[in-house]
C-alpha positions as CSV (number, residue, x, y, z in Angstrom):
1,X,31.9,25.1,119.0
2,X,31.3,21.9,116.2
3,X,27.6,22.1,114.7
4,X,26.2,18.7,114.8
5,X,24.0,18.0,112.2
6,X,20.4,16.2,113.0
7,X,21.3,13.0,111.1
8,X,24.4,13.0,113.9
9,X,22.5,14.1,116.4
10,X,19.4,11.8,115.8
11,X,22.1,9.2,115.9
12,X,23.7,9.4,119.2
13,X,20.1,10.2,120.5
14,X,18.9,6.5,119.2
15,X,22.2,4.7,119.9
16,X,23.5,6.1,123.0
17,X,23.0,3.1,124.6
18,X,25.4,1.3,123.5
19,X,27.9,4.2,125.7
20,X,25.5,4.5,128.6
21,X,23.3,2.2,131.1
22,X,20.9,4.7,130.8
23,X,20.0,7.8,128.5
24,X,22.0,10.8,129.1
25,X,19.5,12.7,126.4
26,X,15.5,12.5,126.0
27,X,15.4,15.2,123.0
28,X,17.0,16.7,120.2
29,X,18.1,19.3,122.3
30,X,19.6,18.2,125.0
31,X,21.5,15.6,122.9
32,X,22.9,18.4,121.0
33,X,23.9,20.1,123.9
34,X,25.4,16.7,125.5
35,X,27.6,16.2,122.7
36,X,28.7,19.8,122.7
37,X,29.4,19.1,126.0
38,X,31.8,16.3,125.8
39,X,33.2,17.7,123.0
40,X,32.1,15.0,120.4
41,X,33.9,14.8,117.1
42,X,32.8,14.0,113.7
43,X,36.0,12.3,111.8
44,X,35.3,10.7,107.8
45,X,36.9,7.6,108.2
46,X,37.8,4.6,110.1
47,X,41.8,5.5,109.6
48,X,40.7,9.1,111.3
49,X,38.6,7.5,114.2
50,X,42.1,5.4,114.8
51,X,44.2,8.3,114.6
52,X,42.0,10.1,117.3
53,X,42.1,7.4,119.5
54,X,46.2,7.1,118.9
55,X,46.2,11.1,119.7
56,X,44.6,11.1,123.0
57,X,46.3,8.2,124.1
58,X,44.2,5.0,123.4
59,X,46.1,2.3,122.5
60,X,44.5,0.6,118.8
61,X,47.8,-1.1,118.0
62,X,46.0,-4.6,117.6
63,X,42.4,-3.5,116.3
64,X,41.2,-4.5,112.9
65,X,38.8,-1.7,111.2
66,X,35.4,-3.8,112.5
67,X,36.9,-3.3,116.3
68,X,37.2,0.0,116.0
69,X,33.8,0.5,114.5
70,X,32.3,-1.9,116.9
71,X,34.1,0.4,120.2
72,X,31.2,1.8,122.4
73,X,32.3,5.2,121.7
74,X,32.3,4.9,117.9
75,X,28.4,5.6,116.0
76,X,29.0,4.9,112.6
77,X,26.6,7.7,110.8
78,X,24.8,7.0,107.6
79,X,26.8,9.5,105.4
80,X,29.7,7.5,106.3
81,X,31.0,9.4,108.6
82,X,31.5,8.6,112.5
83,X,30.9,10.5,115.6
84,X,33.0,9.8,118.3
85,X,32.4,10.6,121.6
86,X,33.6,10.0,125.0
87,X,31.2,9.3,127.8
């Protein structure tokens, strides 16, 4: 199981609307447990956000770097890393 630390978690929690009509998590809590849920990955770069999408089957052929960034499933965190998950 991947620990998810609060900034990540604090970040889906205020951004998950850009992934859902409406909130999937009202607490720290249960937005932990949502992303341990779907299985939620933390990747430290753009070029490892493409490479996940690649390996389960998206296809990023045409996508510059601020696509990718921009995709619904993509929060850019403030260490510079990015949490990805799939709603």
């Amino acid at each position: 199981m991947y620990e998810y630390d609060e900034e990540c978690v604090m970040t889906f929690l205020e951004n998950q609307g850009q992934l859902f009509d409406e909130p999937v998590a009202e607490t720290i809590p249960e937005a932990e447990a949502f992303l341990e849920d779907c299985m939620a990955v933390v990747v430290e770069s753009l070029d490892e956000v493409r490479e996940y999408f690649e390996e389960n089957g998206m296809d990023v052929d045409g996508m510059s770097s601020e696509e990718l960034e921009e995709a619904s499933e993509v929060f850019p965190l403030p260490n510079g890393q990015y949490l990805i998950v799939e709603g």
